[in-house]
Structure formats: C-alpha cells, structure tokens
TORLO-263564 format. One line per 8 residues: number of its first residue (from 1); for each residue x, y negated, z of N, C-alpha, C. Coordinates in nm, 4 decimals, decimal comma, padded with zeros to 6 digits, m for minus. Layout:
REM residues N
NUM> X:Y:Z:X:Y:Z:X:Y:Z | ...
END
This chain:
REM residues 198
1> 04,0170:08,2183:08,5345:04,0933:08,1391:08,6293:04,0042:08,1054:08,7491 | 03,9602:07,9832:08,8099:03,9058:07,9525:08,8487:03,7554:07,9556:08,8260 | 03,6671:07,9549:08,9701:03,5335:07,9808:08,9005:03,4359:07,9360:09,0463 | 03,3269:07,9202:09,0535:03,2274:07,8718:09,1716:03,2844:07,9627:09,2984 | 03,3022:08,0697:09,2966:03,3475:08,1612:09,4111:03,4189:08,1149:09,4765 | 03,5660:08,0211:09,4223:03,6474:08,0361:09,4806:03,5929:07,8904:09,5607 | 03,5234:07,7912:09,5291:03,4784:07,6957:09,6141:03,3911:07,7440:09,7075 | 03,3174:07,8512:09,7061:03,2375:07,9006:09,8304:03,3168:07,9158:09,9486
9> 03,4300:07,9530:09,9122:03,5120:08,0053:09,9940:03,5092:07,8996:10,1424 | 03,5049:07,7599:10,0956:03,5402:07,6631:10,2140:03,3680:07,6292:10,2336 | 03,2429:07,7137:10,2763:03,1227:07,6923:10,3497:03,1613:07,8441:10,4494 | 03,2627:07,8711:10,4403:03,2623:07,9163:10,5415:03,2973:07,8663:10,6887 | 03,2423:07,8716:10,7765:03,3089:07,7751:10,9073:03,3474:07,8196:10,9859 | 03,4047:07,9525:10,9799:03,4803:08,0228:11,0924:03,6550:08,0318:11,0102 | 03,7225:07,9476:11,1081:03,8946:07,9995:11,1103:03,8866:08,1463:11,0476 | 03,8824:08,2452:11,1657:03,9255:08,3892:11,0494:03,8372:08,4264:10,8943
17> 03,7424:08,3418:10,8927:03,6361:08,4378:10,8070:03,7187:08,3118:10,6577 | 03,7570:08,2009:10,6863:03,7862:08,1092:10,6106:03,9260:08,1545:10,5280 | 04,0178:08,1554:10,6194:04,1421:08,1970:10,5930:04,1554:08,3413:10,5568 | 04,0524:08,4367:10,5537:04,0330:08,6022:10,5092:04,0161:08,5676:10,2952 | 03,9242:08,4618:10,3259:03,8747:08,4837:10,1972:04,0269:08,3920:10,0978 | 04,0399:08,2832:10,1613:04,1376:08,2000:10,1148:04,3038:08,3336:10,0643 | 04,2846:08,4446:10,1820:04,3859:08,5056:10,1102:04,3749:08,5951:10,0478 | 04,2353:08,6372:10,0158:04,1884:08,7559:09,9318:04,1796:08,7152:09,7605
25> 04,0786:08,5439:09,7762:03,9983:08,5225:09,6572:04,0544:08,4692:09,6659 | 04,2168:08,3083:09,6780:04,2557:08,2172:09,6197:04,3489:08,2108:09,5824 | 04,4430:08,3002:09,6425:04,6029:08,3341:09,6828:04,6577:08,3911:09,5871 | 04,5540:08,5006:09,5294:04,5663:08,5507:09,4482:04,5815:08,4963:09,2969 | 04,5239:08,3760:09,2724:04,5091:08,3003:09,1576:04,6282:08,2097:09,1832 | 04,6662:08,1857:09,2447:04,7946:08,1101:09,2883:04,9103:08,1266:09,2375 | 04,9385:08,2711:09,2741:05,0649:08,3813:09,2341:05,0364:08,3875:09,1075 | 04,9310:08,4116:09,0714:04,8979:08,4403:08,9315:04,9545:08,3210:08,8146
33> 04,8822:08,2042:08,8849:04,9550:08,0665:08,7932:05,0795:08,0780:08,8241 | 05,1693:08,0938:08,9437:05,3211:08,0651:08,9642:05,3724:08,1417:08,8129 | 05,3273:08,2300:08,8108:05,4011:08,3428:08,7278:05,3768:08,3031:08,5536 | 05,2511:08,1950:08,5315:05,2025:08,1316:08,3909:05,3265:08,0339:08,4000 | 05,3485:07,9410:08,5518:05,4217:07,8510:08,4970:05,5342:07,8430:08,5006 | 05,6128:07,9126:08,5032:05,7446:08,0107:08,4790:05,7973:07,9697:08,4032 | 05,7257:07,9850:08,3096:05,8362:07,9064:08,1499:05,8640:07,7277:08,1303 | 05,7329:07,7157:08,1952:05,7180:07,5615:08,1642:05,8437:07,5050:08,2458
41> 05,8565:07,5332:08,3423:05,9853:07,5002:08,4693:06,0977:07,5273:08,3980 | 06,1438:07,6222:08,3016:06,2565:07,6398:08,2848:06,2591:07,5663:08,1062 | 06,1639:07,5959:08,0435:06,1663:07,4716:07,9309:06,1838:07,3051:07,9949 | 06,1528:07,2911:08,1038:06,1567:07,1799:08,1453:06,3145:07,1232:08,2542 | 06,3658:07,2417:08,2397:06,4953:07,2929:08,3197:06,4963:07,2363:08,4454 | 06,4030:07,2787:08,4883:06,3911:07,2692:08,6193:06,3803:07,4239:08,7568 | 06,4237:07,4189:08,8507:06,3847:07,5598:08,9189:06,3234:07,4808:09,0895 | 06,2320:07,5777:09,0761:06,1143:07,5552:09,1255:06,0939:07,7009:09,1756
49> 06,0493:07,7311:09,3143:06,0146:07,7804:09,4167:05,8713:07,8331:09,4664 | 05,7974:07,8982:09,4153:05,6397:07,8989:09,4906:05,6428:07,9153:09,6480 | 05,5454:07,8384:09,6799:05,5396:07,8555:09,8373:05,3819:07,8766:09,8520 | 05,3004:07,9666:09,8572:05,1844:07,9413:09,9118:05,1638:07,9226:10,0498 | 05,0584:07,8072:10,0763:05,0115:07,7619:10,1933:04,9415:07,8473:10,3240 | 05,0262:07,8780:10,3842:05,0047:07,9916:10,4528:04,9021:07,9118:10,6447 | 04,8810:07,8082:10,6349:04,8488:07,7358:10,7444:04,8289:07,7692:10,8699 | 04,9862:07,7921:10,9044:04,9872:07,9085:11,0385:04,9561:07,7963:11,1556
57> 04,9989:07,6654:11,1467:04,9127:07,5921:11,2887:04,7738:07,6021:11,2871 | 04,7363:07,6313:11,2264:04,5528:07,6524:11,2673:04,5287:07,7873:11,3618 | 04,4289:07,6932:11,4385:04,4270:07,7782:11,5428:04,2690:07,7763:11,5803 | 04,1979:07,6612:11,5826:04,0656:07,6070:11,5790:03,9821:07,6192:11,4268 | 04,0527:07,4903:11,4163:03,9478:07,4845:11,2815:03,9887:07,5298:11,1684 | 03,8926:07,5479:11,0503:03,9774:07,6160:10,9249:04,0261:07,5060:10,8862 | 04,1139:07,5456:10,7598:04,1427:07,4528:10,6328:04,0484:07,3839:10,5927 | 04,0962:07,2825:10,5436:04,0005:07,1814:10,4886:04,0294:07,1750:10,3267
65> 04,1323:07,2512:10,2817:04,2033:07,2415:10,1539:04,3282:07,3812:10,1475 | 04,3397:07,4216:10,0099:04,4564:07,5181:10,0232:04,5622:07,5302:09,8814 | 04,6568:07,5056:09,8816:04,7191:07,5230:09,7941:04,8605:07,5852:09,7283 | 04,9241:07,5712:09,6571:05,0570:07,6404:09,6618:05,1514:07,5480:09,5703 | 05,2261:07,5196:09,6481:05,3299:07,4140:09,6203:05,4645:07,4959:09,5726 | 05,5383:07,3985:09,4416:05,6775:07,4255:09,4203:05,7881:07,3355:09,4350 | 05,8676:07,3856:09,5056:05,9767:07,2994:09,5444:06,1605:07,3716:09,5248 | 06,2577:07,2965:09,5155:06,3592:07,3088:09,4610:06,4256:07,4117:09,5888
73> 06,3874:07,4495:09,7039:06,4123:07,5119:09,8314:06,3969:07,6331:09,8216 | 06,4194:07,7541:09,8446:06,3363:07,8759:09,8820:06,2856:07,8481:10,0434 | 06,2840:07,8047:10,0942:06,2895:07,7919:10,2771:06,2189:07,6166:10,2610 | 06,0777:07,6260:10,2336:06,0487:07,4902:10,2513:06,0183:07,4198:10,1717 | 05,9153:07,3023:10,1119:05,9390:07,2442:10,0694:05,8864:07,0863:10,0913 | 05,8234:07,0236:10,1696:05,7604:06,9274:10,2226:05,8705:06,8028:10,2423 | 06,0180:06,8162:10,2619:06,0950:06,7288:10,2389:06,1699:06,6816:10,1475 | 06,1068:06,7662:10,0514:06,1568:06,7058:09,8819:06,0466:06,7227:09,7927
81> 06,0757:06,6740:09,7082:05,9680:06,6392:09,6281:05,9145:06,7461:09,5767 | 05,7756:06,7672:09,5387:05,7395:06,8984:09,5257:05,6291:06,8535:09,4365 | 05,6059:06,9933:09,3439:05,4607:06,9853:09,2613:05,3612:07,0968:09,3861 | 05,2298:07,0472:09,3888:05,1403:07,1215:09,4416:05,0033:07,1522:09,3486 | 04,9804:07,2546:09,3424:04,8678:07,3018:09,3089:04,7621:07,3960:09,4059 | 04,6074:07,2749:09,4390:04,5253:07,3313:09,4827:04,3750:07,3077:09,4906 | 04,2738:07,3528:09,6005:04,1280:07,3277:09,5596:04,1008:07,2339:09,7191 | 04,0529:07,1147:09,7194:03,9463:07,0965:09,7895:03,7822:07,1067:09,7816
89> 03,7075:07,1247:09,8884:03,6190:07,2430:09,8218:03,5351:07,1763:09,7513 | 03,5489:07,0617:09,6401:03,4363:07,0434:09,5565:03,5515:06,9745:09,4274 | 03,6634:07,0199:09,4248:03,7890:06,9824:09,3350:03,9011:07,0795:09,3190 | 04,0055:07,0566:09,2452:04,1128:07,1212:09,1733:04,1988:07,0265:09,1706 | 04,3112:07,0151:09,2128:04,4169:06,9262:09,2503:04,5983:06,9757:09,1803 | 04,6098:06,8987:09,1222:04,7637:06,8951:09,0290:04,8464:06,7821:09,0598 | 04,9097:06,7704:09,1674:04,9992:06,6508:09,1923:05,1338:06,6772:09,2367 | 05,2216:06,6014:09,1562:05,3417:06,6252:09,2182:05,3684:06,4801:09,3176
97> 05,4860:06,5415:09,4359:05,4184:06,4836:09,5592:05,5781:06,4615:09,6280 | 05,5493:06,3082:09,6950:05,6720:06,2793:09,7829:05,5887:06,2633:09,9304 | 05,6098:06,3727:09,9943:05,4961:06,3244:10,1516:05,5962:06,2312:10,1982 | 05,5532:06,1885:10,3337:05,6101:06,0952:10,4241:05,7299:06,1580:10,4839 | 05,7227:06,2891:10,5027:05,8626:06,3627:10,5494:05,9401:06,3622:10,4545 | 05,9126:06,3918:10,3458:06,0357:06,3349:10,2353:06,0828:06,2054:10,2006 | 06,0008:06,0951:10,2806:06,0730:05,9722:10,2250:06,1547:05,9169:10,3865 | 06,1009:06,0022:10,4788:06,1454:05,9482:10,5827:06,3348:05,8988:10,5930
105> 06,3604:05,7935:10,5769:06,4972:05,7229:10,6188:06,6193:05,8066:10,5027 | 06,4644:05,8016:10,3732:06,5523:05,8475:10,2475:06,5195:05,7158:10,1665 | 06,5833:05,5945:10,1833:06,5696:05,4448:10,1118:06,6280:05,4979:09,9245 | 06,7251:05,5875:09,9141:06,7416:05,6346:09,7949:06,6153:05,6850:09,7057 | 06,5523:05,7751:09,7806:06,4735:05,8583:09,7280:06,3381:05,7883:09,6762 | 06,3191:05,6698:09,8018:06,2180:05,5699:09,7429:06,2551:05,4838:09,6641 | 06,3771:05,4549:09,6599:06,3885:05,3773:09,5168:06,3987:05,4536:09,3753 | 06,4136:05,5744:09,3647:06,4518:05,6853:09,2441:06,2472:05,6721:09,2040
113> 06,1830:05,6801:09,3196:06,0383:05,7074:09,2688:05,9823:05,5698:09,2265 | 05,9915:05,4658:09,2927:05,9508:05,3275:09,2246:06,0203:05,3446:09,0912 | 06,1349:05,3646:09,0701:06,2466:05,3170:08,9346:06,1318:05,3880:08,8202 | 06,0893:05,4846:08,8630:05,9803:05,5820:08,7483:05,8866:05,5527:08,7336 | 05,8314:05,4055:08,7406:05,7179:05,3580:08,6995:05,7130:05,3417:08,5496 | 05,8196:05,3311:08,4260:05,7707:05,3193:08,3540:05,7669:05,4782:08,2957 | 05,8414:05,5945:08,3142:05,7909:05,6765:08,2592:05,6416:05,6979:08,2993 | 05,5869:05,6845:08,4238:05,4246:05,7199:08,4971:05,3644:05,6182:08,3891
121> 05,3946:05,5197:08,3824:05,3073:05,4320:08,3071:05,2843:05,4852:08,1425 | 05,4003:05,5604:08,0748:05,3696:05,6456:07,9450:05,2812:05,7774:07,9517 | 05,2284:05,8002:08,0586:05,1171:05,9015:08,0693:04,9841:05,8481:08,1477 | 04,8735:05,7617:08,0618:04,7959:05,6815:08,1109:04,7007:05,8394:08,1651 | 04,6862:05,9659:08,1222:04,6085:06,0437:08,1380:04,6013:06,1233:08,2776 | 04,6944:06,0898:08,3684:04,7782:06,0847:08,5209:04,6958:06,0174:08,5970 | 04,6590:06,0761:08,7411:04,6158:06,0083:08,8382:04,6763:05,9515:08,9712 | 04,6525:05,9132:09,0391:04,7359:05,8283:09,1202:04,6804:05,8182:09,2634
129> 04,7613:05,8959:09,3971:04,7207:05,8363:09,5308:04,8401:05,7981:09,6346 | 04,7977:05,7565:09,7230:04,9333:05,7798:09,8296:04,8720:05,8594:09,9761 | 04,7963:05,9546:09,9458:04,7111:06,0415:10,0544:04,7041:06,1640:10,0211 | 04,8056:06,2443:10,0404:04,7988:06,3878:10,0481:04,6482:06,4214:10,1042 | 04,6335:06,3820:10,1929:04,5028:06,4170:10,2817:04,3471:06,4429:10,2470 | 04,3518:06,3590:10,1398:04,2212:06,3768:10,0917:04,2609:06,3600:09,9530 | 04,0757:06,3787:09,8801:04,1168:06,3838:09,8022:04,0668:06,2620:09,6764 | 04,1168:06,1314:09,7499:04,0790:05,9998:09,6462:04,2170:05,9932:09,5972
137> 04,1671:05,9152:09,4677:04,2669:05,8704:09,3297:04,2226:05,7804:09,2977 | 04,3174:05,7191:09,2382:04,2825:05,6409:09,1151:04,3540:05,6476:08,9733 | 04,3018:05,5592:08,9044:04,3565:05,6209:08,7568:04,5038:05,5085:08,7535 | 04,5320:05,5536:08,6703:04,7131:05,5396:08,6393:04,7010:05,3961:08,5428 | 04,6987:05,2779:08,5812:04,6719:05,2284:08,5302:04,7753:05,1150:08,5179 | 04,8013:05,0179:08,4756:04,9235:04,9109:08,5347:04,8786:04,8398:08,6688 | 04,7956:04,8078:08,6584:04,7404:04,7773:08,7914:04,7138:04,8713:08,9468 | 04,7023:04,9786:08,9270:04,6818:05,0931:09,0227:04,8082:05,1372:09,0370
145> 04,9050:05,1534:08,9466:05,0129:05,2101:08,9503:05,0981:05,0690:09,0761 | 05,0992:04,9645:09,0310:05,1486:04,8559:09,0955:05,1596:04,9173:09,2277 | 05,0387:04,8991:09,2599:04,9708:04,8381:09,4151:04,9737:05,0108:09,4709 | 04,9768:05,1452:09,4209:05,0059:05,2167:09,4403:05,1220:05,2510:09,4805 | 05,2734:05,1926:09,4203:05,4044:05,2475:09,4355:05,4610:05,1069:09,5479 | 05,3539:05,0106:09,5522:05,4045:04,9044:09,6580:05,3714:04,9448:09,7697 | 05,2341:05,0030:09,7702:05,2104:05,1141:09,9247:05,3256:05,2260:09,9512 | 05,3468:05,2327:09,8553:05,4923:05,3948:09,9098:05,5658:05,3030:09,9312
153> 05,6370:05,2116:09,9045:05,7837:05,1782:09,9334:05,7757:05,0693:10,0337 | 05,6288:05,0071:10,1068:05,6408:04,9192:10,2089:05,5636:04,9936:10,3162 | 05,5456:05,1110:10,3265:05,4662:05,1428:10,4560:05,4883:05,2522:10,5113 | 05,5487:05,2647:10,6003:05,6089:05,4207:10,6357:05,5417:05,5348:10,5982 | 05,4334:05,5368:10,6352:05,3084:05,6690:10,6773:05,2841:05,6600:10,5212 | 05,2609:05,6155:10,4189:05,1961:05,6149:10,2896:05,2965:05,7314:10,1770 | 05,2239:05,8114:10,1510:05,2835:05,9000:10,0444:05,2809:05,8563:09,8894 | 05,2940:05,9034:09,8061:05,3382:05,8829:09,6241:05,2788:06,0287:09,5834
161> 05,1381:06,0345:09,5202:05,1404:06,1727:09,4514:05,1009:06,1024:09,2668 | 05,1725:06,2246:09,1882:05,0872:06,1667:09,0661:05,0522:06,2645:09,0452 | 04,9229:06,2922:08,8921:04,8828:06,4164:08,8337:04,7163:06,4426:08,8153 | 04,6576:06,4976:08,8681:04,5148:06,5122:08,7938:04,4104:06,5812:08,9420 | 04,3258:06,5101:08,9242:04,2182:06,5928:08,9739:04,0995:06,6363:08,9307 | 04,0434:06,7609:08,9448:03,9001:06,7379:08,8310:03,8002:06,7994:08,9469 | 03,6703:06,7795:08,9190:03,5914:06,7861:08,9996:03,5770:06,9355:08,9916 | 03,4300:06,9597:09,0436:03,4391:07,1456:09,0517:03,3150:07,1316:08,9107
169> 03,2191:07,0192:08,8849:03,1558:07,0342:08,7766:03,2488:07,0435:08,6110 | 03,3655:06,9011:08,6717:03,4950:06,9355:08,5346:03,5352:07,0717:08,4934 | 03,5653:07,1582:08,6402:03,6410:07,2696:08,6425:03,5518:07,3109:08,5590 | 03,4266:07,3945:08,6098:03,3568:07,5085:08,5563:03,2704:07,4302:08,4407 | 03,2879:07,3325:08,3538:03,2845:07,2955:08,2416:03,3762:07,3781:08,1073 | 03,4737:07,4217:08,1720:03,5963:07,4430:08,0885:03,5805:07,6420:08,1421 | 03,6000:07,7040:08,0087:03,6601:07,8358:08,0165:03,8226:07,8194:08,1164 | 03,8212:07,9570:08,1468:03,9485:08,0152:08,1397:04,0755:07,9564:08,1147
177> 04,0502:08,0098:07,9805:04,2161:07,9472:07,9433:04,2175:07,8305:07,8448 | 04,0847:07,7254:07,8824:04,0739:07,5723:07,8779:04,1308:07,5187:08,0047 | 04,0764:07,5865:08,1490:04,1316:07,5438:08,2453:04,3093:07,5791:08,2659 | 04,3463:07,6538:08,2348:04,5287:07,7125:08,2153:04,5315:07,5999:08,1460 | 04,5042:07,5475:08,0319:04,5809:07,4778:07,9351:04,5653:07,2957:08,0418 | 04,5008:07,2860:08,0603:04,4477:07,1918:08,1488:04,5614:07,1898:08,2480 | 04,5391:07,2505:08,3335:04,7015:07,2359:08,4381:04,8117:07,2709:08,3659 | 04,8531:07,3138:08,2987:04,9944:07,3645:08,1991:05,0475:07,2349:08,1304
185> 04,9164:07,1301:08,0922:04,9379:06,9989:08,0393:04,9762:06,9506:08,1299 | 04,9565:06,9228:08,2596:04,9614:06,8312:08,3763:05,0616:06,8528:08,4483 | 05,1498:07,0013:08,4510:05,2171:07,0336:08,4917:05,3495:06,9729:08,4177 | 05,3325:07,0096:08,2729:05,3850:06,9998:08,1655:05,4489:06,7886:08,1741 | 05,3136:06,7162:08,1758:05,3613:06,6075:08,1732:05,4408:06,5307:08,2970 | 05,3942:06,5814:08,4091:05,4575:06,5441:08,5375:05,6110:06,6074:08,5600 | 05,6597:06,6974:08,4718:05,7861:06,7123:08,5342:05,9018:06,6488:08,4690 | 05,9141:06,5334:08,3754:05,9923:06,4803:08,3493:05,9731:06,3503:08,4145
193> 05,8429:06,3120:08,5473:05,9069:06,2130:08,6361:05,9641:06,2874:08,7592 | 05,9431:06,4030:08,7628:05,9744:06,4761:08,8749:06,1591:06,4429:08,8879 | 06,1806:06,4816:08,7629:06,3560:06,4739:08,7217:06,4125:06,3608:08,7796 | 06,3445:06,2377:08,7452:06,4043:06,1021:08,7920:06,3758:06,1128:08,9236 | 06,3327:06,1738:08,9553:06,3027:06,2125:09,1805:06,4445:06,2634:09,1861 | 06,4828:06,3144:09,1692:06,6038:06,4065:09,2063:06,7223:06,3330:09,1836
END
C-alpha cells in the first residue's frame, strides 16, 4: 500500500515535477483502494463515487496535500458530504467531511450532523477537526466532540470532519495489508454516521 516514496513525493518544489509524481506514484494507489472499498459501500448500502483530486487551479505553487474523495454525485463532490482519503506529506488522512460549501445556507444539513453526536460518540477510536486545511485533530472525546460540533454549527467558515489520521512513522509501522485493514476499519466505522448526513 503505502510506503516512504509516496511521502517524498511532496519535497518536491516544483508545480510540474510535484503534480507528475502525485499522478504517477499516488493516484495510482487511490484507484487501487476505490476498487478495495467497493464492497464496504455497498455492505454499508451506500453508493459512493471516486473522485480523485485532480488540482487544476494550481498554477504557482504545488499541492500541499492530495487525495481522493467519495461522494454520492458523479459530477462533484464538495457540496455534500463526502468521505476523503489522503496524504499530507508527513500523514495519511481518513475523514469523512462536511466542508463549508456543503453547509452553506443548508440549516438542515447542520442540524442532521450535530443530531449524530451520539453515534460519533460510540466510536471513541475516531478523530475529530473542523479544518479541512490542515492537518490538526483531536481525539473524539465528549469534550472535543462538544466544542468541536459547536464550532460547525455557530461559525460559518468552520467545517465537521470525523475519522483517523496516522502519522507517516504510524503508517510505515504497519505492513500492507495492516495498513488496508486500518482504513477499511475507519472507513467501515464512519459510514453509518455518514447515513444520518443524508
């Protein structure tokens, strides 16, 4: 699966030389998981969309992060709720995700994701941000969870992600298909709050 290479990928500091490798060495592992988590989506009866991150506004600088998101759309998915899977370059990122364009002057949609605090709260093993952007968390805790889902539902700009992050020492701690089983769990536990999104 994953392995040190694919974090080299972001010391590169040139736009083309960044985005060459991102679609040679990452893209590829991407498609590869879409196609592992196939079953889990439909045991979970859900349908789900791969979109890899193709980051056509860059024009200057590279990526700072890359990933491949699933969403209920074929054409899109950033305005509904979506699972994403990807690497910032010293991490591995599993969150399913309400950005700010999906909650925008959707008062429903933010109340469907607060209402799911107590299923989030039955998976203490879940992490917790409201910043797509980077890549801080905190742990899922009653307390984090609080003050976490009170930032999504009182502040425009603030997002809702839950799910896992592991470092790049976590990652390459774990074989192969320790790391598959690792996101397959995370995937696995996050999509029955995904349901109450919808």
């Amino acid at each position: 699966m994953f392995t040190d290479e694919d974090f080299e990928v972001f010391k590169d500091d040139t736009l083309a030389g960044r985005m060459t490798k991102i679609k040679t060495i990452i893209d590829p592992k991407f498609l590869s998981l879409a196609t592992r988590l196939e079953p889990i989506f439909e045991r979970q009866q859900v349908m789900l969309y791969p979109h890899v991150a193709k980051h056509m506004r860059r024009t200057v600088n590279p990526p700072v992060d890359t990933w491949i998101a699933f969403g209920p759309q074929k054409r899109g998915y950033k305005k509904d709720p979506h699972l994403e899977i990807g690497l910032w370059p010293h991490a591995l990122f599993v969150w399913l995700v309400v950005l700010q364009e999906g909650k925008q002057n959707d008062e429903t949609l933010i109340s469907r994701v607060v209402r799911s605090q107590s299923e989030i709260q039955r998976r203490p093993q879940l992490q917790l941000s409201n910043d797509h952007t980077t890549a801080d968390h905190v742990v899922n805790d009653t307390e984090h969870l609080a003050v976490t889902l009170t930032q999504f539902e009182q502040h425009p700009k603030s997002e809702f992600l839950v799910g896992r992050i592991w470092s790049q020492a976590e990652l390459m701690a774990l074989d192969a298909n320790q790391q598959l089983a690792a996101i397959e769990a995370t995937v696995d536990a996050v999509m029955p709050i995904y349901r109450h999104w919808l």
